[in-house]
C-alpha positions in Angstrom: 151.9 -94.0 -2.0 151.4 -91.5 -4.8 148.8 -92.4 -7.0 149.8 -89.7 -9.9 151.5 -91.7 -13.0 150.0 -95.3 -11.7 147.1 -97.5 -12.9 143.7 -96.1 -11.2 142.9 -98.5 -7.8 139.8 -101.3 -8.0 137.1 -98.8 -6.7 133.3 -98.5 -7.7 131.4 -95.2 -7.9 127.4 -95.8 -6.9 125.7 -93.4 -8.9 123.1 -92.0 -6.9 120.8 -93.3 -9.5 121.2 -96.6 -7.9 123.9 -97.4 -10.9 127.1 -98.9 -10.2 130.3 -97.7 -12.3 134.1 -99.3 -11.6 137.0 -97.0 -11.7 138.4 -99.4 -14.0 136.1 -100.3 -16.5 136.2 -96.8 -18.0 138.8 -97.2 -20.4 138.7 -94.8 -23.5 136.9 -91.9 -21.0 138.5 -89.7 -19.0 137.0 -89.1 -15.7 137.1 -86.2 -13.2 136.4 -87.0 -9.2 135.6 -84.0 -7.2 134.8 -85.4 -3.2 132.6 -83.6 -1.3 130.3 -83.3 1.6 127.7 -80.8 3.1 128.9 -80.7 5.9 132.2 -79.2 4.6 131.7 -75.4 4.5 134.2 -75.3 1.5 132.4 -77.4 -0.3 130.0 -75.5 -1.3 131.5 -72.9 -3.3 134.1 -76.1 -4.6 131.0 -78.0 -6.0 129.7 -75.0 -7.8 132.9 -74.3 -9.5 133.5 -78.3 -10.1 130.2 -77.7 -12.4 131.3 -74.8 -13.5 134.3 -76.9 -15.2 131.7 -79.4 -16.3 130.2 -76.9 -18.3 133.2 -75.6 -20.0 133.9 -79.1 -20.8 131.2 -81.6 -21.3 131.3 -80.8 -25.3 134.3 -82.9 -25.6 132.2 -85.7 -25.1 135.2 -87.7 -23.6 135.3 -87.2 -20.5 133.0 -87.5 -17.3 132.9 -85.3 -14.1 131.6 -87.4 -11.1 130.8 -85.4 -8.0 130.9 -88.0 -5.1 128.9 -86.7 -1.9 130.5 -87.8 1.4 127.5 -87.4 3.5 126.2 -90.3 5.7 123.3 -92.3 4.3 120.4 -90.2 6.6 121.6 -87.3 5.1 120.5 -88.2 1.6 117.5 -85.7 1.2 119.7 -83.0 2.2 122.3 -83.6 -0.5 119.3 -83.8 -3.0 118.3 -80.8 -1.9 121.9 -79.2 -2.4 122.1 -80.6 -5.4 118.6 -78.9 -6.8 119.2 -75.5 -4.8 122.7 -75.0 -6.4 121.7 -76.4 -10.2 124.1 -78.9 -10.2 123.5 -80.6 -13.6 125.9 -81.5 -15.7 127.9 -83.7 -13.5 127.1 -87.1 -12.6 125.9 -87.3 -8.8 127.6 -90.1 -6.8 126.1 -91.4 -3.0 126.8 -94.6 -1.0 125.8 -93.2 1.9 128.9 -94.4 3.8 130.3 -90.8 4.6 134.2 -91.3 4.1 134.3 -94.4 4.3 132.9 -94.7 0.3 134.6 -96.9 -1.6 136.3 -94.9 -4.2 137.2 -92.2 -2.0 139.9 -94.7 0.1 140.5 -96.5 -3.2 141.6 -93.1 -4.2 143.4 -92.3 -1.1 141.4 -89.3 -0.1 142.0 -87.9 3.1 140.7 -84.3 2.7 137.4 -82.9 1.8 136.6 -81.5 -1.2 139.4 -83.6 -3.1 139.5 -84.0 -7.5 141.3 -86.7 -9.1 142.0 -86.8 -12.7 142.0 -90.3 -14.3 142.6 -90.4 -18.2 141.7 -92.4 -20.9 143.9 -95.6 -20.3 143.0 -95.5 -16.7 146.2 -93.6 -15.2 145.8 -91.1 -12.4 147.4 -87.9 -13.5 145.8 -85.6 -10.8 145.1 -85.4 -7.2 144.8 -82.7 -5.2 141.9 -80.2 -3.2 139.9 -78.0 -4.6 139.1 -77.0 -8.3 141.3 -74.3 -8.8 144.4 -76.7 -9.3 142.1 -79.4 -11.5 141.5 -76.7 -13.5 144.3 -75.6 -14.4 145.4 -79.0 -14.7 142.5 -79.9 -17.3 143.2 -76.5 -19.1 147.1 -77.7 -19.9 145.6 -80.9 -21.0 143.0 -79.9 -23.1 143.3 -76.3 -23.8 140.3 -73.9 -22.8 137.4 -74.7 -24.1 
C-alpha cells in the first residue's frame, strides 16, 4: 500500500531521551523521518546531509526532523558516539533499540535503509522515499529554499 496522500499510521517515535512521541499526535507540525543505521555504509553520508537539511530549515519553526537510528539495543554507545563524532545537532535523535523491527519504521512501511518520510501538518504522508537527495527536493517545492 502506498502511504503518500493517506493519514500517517499509529506509530510512536522513542526519543532517545527516553521521551515517547506518536506519529499522530503531531498535528499542526510537520515532521521529517530520515531511518538510519550504522551499520549501513550509506548512512553515513545520508545522516550528515539529513542535518544538513535540518539546518537550512529549523527557522521555520514548524516543522521537526527526527533521525530514527536502526541499530540494535547493544549498539547504543556506538550510535552516541556517531552522533557526537559527526555533530549531529539539530535533529531530534530517535532509539528503541529494536533494530528494524522499531515501531515507526514498519508503521511507516520501511523496507530500506536510510529511508525519509515527509508527514505534514494535518498528519498526511506526502513523501517516502531513500536518501535525502529526493526529500530535499521535495521540501524545497514545498517550502521554497530557505
Amino acid at each position: 500500500m502506498d502511504l503518500v496522500g493517506r493519514p500517517v499510521p499509529d506509530g510512536r517515535l522513542m526519543l532517545l531521551s527516553g521521551e515517547d512521541v506518536a506519529l499522530k499526535n503531531q498535528a499542526g507540525r510537520n515532521q521529517v523521518i530520515l531511518f538510519w543505521a550504522t551499520w549501513c555504509s550509506h548512512s553515513r553520508s545520508v545522516i550528515a546531509s539529513f542535518e544538513d537539511l535540518a539546518r537550512t530549515y529549523a527557522s521555520r519553526g514548524d516543522t521537526d526532523f527526527y533521525a530514527v537510528n536502526l541499530d540494535k539495543n547493544q549498539d547504543l554507545d556506538l550510535v552516541k558516539d556517531r552522533i557526537k563524532a559527526q555533530e549531529l545537532t539539530t535533529v531530534t535523535h530517535v532509539f528503541s533499540g529494536n533494530d528494524t523491527q522499531d515501531e515507526a519504521y514498519l508503521a511507516l512501511q520501511g523496507n530500506h535503509v536510510p529511508y525519509a518520510v515527509f508527514i505534514d501538518q494535518r498528519s498526511i504522508v506526502r513523501y517516502v522515499g531513500l536518501g535525502v537527495s529526493g526529500l530535499e527536493e521535495f521540501i524545497e517545492a514545498r517550502f521554497g529554499r530557505s
